[in-house]
BALOBA-1460 file (C-alpha; in Angstrom, 3 decimals):
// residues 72
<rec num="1" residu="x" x="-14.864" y="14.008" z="-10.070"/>
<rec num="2" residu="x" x="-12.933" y="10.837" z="-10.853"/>
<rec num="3" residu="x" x="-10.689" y="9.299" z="-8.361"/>
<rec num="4" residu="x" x="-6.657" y="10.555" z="-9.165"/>
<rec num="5" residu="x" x="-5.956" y="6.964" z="-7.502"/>
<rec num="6" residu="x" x="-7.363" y="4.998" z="-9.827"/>
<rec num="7" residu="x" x="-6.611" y="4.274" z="-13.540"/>
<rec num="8" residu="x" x="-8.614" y="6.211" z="-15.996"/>
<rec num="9" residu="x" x="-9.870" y="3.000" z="-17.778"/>
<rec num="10" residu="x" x="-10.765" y="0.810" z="-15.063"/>
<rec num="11" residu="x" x="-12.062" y="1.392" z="-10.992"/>
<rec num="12" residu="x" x="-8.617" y="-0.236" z="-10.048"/>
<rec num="13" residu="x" x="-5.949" y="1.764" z="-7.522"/>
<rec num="14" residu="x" x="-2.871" y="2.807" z="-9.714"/>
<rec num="15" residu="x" x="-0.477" y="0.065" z="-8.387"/>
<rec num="16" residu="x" x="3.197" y="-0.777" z="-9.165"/>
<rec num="17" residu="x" x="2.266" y="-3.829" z="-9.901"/>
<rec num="18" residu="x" x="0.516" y="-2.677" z="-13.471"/>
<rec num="19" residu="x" x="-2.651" y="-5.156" z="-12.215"/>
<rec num="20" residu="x" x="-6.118" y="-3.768" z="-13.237"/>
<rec num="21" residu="x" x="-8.057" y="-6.826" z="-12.069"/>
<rec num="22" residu="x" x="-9.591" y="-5.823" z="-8.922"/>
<rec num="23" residu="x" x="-9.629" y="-9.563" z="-7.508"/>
<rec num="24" residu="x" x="-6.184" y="-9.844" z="-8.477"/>
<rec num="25" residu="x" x="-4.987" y="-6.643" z="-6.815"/>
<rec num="26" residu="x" x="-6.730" y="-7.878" z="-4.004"/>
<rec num="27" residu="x" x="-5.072" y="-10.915" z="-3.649"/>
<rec num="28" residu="x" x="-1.995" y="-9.365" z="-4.457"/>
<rec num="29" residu="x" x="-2.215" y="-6.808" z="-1.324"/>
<rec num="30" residu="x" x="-3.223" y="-10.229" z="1.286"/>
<rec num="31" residu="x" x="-0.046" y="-11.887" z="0.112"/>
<rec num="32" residu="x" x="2.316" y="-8.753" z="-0.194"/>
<rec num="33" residu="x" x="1.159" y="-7.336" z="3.003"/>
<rec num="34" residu="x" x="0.661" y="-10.740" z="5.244"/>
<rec num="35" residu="x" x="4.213" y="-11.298" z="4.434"/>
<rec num="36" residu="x" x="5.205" y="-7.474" z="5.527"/>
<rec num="37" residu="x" x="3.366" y="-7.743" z="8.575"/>
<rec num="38" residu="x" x="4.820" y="-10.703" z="9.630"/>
<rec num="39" residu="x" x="8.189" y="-9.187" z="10.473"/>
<rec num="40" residu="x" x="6.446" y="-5.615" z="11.668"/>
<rec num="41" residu="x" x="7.417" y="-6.321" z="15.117"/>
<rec num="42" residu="x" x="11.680" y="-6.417" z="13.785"/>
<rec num="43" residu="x" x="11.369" y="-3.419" z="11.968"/>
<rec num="44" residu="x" x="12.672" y="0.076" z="13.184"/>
<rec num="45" residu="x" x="11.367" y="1.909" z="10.296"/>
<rec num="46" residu="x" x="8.461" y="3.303" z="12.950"/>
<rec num="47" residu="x" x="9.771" y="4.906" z="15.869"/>
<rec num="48" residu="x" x="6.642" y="6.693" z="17.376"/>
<rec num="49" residu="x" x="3.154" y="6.513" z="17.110"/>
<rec num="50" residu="x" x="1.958" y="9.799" z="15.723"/>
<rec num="51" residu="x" x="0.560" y="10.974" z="12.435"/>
<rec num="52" residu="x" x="4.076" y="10.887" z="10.440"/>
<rec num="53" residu="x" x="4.390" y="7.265" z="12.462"/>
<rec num="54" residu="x" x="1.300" y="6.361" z="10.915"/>
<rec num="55" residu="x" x="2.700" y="7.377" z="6.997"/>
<rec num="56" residu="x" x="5.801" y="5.398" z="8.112"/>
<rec num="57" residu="x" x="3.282" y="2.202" z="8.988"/>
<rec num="58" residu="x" x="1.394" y="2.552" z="5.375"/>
<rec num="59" residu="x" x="4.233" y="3.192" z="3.427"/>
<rec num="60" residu="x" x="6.489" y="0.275" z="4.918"/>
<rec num="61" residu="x" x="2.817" y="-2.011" z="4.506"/>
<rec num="62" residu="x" x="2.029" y="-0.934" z="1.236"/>
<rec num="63" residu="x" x="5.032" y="0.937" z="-0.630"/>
<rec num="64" residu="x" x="5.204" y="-2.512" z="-2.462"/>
<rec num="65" residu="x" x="2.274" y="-1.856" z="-4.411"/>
<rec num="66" residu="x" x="1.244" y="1.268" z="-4.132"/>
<rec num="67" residu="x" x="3.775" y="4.447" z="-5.185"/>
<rec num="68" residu="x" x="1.550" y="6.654" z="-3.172"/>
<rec num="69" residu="x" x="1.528" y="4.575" z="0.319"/>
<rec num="70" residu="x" x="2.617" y="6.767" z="3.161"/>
<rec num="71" residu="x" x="1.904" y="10.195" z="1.329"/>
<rec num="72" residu="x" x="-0.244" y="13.035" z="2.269"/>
């Protein structure tokens, strides 16, 4: 079974970026994400630490790229 994440021509996450280089993407997610992460400790979008906190932390880290972050 393929992997509903990933575009059906290439083994690259479905990002909203439209980037199906893998090395690319990849670079894409250090810069996006180091930048995010640098102002983590100002946000208020994550109020407690349990398993919808933890959706809250992926989706404000990756909702950039990824339409999925933070979803069950």
């Amino acid at each position: 079974m393929r992997d509903p994440y990933l575009y059906s021509d290439v083994c690259v996450l479905e990002n909203r970026l439209g980037i199906k280089d893998a090395k690319i993407l990849e670079q894409a997610e250090v810069d996006i994400t180091s930048m995010l992460l640098l102002g983590f400790d100002k946000t208020d979008s994550v109020c407690t630490f349990d398993f919808s906190g933890l959706l809250a932390v992926h989706r404000y880290i990756f909702g950039d790229i990824y339409e999925w972050a933070g979803i069950v």
